[in-house]
N, CA and C of each residue as an Amber inpcrd file, in Angstrom:
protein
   582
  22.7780000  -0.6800000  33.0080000  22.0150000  -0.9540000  31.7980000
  21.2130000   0.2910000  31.4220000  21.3780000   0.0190000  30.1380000
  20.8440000   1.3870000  29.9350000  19.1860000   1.2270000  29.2000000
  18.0430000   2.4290000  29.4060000  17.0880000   2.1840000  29.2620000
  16.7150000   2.4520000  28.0140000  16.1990000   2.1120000  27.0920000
  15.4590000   2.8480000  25.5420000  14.4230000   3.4220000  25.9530000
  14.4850000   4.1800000  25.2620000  13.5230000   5.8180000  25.2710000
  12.8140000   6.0600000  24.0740000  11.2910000   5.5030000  24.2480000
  10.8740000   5.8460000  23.6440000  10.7060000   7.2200000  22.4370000
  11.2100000   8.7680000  22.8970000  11.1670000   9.2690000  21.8620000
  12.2890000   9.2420000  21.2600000  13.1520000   8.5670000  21.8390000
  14.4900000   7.9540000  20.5260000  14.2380000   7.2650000  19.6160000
  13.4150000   6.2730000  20.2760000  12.6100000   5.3640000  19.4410000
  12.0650000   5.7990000  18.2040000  10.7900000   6.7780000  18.7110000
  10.3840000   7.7710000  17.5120000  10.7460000   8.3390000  16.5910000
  12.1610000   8.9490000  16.9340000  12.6910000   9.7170000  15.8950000
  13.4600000   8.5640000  15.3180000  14.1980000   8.4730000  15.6070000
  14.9200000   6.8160000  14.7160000  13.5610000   6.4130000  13.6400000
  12.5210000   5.6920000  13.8230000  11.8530000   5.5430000  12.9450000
  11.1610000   6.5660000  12.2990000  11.3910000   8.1650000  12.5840000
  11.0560000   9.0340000  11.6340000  12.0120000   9.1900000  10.9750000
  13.1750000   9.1920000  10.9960000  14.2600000   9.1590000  10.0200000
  14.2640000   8.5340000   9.2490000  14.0690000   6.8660000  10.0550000
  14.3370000   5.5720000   8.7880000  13.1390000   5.8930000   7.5550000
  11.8830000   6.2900000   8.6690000  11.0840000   6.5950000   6.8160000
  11.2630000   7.6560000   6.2200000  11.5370000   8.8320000   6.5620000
  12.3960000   9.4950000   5.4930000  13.3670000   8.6940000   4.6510000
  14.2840000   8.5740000   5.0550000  15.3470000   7.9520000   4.3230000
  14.8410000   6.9590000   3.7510000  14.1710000   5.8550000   3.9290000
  13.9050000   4.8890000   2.9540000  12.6220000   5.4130000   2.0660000
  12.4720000   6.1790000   1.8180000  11.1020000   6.8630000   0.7960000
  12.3470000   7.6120000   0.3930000  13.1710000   8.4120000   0.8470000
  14.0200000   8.9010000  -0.2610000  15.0290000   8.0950000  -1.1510000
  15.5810000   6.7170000  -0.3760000  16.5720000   6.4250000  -1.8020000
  16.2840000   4.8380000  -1.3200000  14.9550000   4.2490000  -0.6640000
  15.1050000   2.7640000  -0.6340000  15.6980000   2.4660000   0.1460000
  15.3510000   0.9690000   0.1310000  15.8690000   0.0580000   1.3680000
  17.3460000  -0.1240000   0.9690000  17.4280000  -0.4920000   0.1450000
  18.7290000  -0.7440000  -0.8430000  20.1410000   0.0010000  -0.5190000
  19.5960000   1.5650000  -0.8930000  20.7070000   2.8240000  -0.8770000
  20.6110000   3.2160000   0.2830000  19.7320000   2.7280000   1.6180000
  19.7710000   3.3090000   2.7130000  21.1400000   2.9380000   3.2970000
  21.0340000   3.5150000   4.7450000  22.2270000   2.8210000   5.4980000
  22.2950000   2.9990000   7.2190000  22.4900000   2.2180000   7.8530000
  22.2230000   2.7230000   9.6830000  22.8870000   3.8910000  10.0220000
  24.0600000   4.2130000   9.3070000  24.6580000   5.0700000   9.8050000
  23.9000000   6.7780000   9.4910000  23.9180000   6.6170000   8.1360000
  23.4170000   7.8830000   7.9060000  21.6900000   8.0330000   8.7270000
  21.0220000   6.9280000   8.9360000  20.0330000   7.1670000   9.7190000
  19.9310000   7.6480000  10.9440000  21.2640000   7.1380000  11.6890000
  21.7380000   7.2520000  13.0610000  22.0690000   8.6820000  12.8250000
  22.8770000   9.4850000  12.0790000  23.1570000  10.8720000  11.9820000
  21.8600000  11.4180000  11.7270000  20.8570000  11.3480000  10.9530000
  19.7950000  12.3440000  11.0350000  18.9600000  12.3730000  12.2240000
  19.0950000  10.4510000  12.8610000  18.2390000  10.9470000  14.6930000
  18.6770000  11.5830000  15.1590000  20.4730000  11.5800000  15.0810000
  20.8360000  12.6930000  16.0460000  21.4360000  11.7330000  17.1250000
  21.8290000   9.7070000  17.0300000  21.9250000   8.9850000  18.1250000
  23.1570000   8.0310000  17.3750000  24.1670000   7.5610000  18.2570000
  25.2920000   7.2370000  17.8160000  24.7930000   6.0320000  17.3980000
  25.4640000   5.2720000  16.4200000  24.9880000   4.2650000  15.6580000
  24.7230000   2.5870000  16.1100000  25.8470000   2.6300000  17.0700000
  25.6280000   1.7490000  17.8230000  24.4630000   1.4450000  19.1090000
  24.4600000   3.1550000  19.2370000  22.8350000   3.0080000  20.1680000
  21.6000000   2.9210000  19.0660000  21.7360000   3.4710000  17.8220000
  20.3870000   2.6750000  16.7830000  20.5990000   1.0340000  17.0210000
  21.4540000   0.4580000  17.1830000  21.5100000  -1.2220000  16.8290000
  20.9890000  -1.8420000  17.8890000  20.6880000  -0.6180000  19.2890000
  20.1550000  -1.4270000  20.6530000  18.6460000  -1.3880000  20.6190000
  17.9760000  -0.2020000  19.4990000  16.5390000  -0.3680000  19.1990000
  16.2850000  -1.0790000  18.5860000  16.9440000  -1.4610000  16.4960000
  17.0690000  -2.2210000  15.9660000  18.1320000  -2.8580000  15.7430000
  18.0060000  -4.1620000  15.5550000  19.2950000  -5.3000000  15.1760000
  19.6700000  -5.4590000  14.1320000  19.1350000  -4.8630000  13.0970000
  19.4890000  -4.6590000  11.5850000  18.4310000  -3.7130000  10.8610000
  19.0520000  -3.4580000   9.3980000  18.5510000  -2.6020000   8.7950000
  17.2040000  -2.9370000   8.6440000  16.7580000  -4.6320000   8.1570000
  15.5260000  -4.9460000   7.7470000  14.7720000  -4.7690000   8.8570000
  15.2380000  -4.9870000  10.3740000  14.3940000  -4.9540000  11.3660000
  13.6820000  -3.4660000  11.7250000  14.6400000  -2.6610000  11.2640000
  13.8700000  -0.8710000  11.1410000  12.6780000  -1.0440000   9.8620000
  13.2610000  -1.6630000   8.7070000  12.8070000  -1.3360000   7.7130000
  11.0170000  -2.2670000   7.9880000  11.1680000  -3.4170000   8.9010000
  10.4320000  -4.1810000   9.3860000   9.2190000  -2.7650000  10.3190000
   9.5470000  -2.4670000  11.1060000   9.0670000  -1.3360000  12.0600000
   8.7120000  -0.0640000  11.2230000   9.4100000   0.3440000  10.3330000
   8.8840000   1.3190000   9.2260000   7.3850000   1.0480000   8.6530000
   7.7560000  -0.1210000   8.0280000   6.5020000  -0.3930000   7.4310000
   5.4600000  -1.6790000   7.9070000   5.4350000  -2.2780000   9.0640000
   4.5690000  -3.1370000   9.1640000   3.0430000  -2.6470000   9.1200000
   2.5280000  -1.2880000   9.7570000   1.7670000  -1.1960000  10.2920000
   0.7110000  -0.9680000   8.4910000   1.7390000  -0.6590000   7.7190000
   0.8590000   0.0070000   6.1740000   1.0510000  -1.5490000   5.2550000
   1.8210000  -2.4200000   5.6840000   1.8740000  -3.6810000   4.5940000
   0.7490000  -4.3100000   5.5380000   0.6240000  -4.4770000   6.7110000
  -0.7240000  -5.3300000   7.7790000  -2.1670000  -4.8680000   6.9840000
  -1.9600000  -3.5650000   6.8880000  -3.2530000  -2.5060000   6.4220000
  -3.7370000  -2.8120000   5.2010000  -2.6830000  -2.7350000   4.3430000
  -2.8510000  -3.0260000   2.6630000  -2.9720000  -4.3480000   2.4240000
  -2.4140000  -5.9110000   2.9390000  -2.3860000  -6.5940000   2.6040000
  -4.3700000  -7.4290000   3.1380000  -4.5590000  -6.3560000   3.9960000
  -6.2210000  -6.4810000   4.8520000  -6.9080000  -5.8550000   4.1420000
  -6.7900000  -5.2260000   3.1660000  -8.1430000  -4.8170000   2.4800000
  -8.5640000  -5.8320000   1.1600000  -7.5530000  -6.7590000   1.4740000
  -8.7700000  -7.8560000   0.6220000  -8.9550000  -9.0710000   1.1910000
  -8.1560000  -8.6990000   2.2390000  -9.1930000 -10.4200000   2.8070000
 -10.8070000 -10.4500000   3.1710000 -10.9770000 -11.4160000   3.4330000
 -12.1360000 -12.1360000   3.9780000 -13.4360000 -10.9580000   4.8360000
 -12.4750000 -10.6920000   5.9890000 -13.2670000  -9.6940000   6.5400000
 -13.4210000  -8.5130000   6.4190000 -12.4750000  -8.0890000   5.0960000
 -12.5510000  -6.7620000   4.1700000 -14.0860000  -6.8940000   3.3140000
 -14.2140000  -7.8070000   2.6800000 -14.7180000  -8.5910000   1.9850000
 -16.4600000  -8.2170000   2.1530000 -16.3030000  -8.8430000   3.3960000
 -18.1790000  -9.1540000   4.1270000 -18.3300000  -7.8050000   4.2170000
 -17.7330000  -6.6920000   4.8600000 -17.9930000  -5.2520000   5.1410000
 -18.6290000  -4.4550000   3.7390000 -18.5570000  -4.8380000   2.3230000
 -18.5600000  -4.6830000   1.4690000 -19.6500000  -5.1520000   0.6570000
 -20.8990000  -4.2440000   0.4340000 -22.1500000  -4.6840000  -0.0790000
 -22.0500000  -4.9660000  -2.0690000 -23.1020000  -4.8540000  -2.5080000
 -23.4190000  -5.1620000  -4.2940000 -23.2920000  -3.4450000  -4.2990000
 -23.5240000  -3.6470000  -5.6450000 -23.6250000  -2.8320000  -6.1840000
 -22.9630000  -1.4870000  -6.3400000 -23.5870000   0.0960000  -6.2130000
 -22.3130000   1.1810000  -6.1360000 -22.0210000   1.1780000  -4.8770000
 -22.4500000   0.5840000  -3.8700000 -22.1290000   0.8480000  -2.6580000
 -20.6830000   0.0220000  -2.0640000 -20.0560000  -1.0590000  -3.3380000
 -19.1790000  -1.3290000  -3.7820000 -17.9570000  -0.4230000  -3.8220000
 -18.0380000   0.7650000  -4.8900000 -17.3280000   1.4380000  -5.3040000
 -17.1610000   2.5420000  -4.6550000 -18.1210000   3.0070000  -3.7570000
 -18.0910000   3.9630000  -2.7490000 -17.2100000   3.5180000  -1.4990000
 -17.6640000   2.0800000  -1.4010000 -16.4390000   1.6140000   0.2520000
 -15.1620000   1.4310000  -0.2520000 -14.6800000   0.7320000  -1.8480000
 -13.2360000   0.7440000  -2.2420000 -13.0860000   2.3080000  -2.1540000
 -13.1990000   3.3450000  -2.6500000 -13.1320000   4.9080000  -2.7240000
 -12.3770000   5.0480000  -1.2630000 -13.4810000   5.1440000  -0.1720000
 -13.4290000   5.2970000   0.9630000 -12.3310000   4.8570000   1.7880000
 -12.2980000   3.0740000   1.4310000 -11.4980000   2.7040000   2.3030000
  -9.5550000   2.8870000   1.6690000  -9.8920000   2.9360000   0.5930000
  -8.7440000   3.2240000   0.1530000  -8.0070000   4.9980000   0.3180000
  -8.9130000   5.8990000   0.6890000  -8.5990000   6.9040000   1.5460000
  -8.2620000   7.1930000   2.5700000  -8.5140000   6.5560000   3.2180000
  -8.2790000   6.3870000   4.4480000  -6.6570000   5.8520000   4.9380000
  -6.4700000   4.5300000   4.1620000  -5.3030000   3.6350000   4.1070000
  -4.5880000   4.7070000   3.7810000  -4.3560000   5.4680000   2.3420000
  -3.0550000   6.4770000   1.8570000  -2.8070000   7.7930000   3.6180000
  -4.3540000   7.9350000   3.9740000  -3.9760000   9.2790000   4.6910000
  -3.4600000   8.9000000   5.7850000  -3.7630000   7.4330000   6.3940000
  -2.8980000   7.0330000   7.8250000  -1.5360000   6.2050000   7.1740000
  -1.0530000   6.0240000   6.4310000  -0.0540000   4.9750000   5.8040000
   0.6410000   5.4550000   4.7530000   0.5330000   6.2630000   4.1710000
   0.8290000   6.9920000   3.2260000   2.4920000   6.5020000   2.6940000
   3.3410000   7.0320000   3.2970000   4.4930000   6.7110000   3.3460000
   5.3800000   5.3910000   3.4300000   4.5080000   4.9120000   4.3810000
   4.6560000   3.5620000   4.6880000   4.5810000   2.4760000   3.0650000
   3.5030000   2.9460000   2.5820000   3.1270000   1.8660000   1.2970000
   3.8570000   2.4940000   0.2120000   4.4890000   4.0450000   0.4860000
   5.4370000   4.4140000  -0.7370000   6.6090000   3.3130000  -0.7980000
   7.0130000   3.2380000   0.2870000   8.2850000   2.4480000   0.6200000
   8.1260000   0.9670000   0.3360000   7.0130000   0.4220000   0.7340000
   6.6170000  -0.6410000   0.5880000   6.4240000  -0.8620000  -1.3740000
   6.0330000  -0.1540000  -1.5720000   5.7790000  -0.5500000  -3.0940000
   7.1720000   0.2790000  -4.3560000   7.8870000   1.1600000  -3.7760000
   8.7840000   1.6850000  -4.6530000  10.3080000   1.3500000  -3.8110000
  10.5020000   1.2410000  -2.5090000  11.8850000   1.3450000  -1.8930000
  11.6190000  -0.3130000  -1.1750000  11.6480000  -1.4530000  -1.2800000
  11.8050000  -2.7420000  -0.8490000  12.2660000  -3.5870000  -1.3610000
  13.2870000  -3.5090000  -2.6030000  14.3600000  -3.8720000  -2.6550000
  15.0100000  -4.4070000  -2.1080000  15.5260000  -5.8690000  -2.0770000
  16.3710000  -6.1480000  -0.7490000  16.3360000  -6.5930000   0.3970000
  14.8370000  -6.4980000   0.4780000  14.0830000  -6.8770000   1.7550000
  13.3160000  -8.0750000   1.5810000  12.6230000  -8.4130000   2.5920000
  11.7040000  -9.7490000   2.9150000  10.6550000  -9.3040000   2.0920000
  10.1360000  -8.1310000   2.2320000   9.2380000  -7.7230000   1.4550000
   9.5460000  -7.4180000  -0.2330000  10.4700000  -7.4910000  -0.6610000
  10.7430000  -7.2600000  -2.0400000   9.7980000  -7.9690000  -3.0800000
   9.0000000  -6.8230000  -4.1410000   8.5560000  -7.9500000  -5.0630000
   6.7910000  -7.5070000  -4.4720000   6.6090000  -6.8560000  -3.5200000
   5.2270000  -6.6960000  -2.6390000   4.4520000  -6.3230000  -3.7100000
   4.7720000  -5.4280000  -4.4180000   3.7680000  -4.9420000  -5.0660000
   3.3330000  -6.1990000  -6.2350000   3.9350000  -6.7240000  -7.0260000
   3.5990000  -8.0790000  -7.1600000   2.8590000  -8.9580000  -6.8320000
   3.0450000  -9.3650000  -6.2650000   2.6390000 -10.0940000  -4.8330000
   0.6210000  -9.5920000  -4.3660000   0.8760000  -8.3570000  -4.2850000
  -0.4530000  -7.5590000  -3.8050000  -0.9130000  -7.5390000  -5.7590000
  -0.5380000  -7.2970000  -6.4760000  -1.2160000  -7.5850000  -7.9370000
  -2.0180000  -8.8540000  -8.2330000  -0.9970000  -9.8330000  -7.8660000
  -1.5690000 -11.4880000  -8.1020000  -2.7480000 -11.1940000  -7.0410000
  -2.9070000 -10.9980000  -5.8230000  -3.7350000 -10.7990000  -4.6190000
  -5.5650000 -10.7420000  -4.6880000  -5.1840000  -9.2000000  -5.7200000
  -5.8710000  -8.4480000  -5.8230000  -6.8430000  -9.0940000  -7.4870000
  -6.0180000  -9.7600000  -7.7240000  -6.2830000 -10.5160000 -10.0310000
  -6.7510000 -11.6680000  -9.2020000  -6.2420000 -12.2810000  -7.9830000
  -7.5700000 -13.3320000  -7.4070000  -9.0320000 -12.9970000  -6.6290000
  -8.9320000 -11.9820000  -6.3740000 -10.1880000 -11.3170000  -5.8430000
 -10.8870000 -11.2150000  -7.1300000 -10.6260000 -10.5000000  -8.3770000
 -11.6360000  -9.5990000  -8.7570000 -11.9360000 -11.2680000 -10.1910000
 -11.0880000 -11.9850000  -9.9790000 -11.7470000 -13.6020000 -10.2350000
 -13.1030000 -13.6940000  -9.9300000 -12.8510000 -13.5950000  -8.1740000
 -14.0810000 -14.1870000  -7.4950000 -15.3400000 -13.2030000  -8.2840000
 -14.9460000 -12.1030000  -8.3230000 -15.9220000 -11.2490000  -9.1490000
 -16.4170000 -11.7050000 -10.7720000 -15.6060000 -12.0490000 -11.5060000
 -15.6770000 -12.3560000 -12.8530000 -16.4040000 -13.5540000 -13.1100000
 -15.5020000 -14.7580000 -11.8240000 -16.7680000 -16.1150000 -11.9210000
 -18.1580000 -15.6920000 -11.4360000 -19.3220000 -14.7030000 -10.4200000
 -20.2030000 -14.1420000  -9.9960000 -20.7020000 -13.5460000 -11.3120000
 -19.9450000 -13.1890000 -12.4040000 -20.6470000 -12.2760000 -13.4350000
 -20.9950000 -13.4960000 -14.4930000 -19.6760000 -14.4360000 -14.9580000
 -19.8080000 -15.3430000 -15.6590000 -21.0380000 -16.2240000 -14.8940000
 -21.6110000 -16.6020000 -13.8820000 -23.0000000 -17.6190000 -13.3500000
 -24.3050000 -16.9240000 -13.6020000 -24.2360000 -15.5480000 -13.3180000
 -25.1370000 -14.9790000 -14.2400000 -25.3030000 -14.4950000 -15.5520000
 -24.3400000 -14.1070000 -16.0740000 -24.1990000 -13.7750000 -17.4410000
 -24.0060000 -15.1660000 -18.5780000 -24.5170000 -16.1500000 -18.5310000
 -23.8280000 -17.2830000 -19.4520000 -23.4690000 -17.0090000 -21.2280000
 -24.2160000 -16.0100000 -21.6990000 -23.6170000 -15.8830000 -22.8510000
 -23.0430000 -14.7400000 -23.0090000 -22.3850000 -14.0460000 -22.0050000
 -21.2340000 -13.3400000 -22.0080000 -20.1740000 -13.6140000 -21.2750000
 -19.6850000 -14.7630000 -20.9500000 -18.3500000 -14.9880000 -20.5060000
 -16.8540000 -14.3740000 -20.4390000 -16.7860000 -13.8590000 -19.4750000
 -15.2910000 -13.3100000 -19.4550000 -14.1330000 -14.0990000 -18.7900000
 -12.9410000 -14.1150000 -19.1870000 -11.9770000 -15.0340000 -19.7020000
 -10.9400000 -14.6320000 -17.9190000 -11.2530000 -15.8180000 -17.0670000
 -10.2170000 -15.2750000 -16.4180000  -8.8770000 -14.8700000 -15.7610000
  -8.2020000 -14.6370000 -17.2860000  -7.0390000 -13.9910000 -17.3960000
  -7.1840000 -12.5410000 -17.5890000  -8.2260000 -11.7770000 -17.6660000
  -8.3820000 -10.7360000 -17.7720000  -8.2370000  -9.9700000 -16.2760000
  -8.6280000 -10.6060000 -15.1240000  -8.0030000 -10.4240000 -13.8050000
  -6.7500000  -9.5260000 -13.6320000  -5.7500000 -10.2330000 -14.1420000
  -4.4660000  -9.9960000 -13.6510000  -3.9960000  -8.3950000 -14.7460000
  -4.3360000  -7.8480000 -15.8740000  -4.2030000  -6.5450000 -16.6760000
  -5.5300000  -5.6310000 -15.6720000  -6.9930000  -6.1750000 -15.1900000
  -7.3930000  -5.6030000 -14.4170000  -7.0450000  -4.7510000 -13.1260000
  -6.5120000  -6.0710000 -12.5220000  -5.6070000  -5.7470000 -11.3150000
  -4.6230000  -4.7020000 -11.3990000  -3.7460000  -4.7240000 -12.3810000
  -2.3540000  -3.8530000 -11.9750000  -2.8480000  -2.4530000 -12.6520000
  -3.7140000  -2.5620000 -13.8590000  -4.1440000  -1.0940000 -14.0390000
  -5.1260000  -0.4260000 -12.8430000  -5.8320000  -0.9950000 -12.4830000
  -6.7480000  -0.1360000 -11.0070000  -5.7870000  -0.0560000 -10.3030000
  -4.8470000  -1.0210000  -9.8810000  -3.9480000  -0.2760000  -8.7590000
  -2.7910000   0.5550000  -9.3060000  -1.8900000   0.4060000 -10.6970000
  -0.9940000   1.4350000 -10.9730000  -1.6220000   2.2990000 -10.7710000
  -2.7240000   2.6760000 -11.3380000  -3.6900000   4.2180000 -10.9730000
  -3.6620000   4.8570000  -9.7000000  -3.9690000   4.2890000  -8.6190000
  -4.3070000   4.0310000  -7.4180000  -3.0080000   4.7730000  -6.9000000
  -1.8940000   3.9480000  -7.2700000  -0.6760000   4.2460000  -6.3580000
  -0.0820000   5.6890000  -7.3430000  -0.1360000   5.8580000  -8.3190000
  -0.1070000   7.0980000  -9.2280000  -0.4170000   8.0790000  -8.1310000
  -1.9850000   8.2740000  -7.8180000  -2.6080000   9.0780000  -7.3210000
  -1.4910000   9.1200000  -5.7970000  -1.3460000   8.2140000  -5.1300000
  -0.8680000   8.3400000  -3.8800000   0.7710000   8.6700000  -3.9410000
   1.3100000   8.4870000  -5.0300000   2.4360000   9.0770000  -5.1860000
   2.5930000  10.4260000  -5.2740000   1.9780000  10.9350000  -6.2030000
   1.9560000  12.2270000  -6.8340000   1.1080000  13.2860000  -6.3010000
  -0.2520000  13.0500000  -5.3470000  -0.8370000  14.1090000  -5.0470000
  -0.2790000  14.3120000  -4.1070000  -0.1480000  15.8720000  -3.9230000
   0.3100000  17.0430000  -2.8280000  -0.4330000  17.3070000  -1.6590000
  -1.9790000  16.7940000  -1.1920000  -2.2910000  16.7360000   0.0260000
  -3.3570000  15.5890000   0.2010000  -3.6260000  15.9760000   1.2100000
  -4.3220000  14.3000000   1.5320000  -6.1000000  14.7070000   1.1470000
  -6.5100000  16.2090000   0.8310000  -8.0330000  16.7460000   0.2450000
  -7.8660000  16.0800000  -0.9580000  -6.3570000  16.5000000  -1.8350000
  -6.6500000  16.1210000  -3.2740000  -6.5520000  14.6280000  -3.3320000
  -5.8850000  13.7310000  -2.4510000  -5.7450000  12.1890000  -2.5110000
  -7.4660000  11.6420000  -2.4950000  -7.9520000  12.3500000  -1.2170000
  -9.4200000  11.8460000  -1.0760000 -10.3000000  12.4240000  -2.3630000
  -9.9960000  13.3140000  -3.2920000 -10.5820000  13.5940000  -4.0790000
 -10.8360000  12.9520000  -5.5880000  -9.1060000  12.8390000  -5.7580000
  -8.5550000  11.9030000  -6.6100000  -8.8520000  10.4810000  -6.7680000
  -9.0320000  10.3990000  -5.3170000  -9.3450000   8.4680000  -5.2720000
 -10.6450000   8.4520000  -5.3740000 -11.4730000   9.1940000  -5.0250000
 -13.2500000   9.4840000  -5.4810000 -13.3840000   9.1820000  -7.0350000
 -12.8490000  10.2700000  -7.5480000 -13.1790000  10.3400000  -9.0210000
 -12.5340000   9.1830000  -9.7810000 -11.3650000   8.6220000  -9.2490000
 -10.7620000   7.5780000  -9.6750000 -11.5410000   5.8940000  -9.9150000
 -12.1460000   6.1900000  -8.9930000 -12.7770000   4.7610000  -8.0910000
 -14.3570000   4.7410000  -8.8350000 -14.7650000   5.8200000  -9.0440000
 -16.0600000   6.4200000  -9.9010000 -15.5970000   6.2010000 -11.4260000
 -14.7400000   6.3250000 -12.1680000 -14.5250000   6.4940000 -13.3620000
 -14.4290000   5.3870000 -13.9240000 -13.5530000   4.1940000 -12.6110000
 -13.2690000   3.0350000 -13.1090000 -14.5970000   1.9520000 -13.2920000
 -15.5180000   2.4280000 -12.1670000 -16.5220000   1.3480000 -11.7640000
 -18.0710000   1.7270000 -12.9990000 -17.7320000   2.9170000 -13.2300000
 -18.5130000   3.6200000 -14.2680000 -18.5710000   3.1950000 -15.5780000
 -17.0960000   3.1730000 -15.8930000 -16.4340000   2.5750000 -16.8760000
 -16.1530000   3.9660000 -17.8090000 -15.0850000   3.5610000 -18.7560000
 -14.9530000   5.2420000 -19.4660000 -15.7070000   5.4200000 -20.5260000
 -16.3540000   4.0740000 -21.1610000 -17.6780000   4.3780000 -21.6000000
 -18.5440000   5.9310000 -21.4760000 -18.8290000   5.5460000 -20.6030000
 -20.0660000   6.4750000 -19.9700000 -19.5300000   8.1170000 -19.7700000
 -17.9470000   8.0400000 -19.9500000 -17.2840000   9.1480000 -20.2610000
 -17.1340000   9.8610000 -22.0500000 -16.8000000   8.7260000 -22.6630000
 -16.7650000   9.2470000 -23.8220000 -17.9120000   9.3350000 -24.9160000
């Protein structure tokens, strides 16, 4: 019997996320993954048992991460006011610079998968959180009521932005920089810009 080896292990799943950040879960394939580890294909199938189960190991550790920054105990860590907009800033820096890749795949290459549709999914998520925010404004505000369907155009524009930034910036100074000014502009409002 033969033993698995951990840095086979490793490289196998450095390949698979290459390859699935380059053409998706979809256009991927074991074989061509198995040629860039460098390990015959049938010994990839003794680490993983299928494609989703790599694609599973690729990305659990950044969909666990992302799908935790709005629960409950995300939540309590998280004071009023700007100190609000300073921990979303923060913590959402953090997530791109350890996960980075992981949530590319997760939100542009999951196709096909169990996870397909995530980013969705994390939209509705995120348009029920910032509810809980809107009913908190509507109990104090009574003659300014905001409508809450406005949630869900909230939601996907802060995060298209969000993932913009984590797509497109070239190092992880300008990501933490980007998501600063980002996270500031939004909570500011562009008001206060123009």
């Amino acid at each position: 019997m033969q033993v698995l080896k951990e840095e086979v292990r490793k490289s196998i799943l450095q390949k698979a996320q290459e390859t699935f950040l380059q053409t998706g879960f979809r256009n991927a394939s074991m074989k061509d993954i198995a040629v860039k580890a460098g390990v015959a294909v049938g010994n990839l199938y003794r680490y993983y048992p299928n494609k989703e189960a790599l694609f599973d190991a690729v990305t659990a550790r950044a969909y666990d991460e992302l799908t935790g920054l709005i629960t409950e105990d995300q939540q309590k860590r998280i004071q009023s006011g700007l100190a609000v907009f300073e921990e979303v800033g923060r913590v959402l820096s953090i997530l791109v610079q350890e996960q980075r890749e992981g949530l590319l795949i997760l939100l542009y290459g999951s196709a096909g998968t169990s996870r397909e549709g995530f980013r969705e999914r994390f939209f509705a998520e995120f348009a029920e959180h910032i509810m809980t925010h809107l009913a908190d404004y509507n109990r104090s505000h009574p003659k300014a009521q905001l409508q809450m369907e406005v949630s869900r155009p909230l939601s996907v524009a802060f995060l298209e932005g969000y993932f913009e930034i984590m797509r497109t910036s070239v190092s992880q100074e300008q990501i933490d920089s980007l998501t600063r000014q980002y996270v500031s502009v939004w909570f500011m409002g562009l008001g206060k810009l123009i």
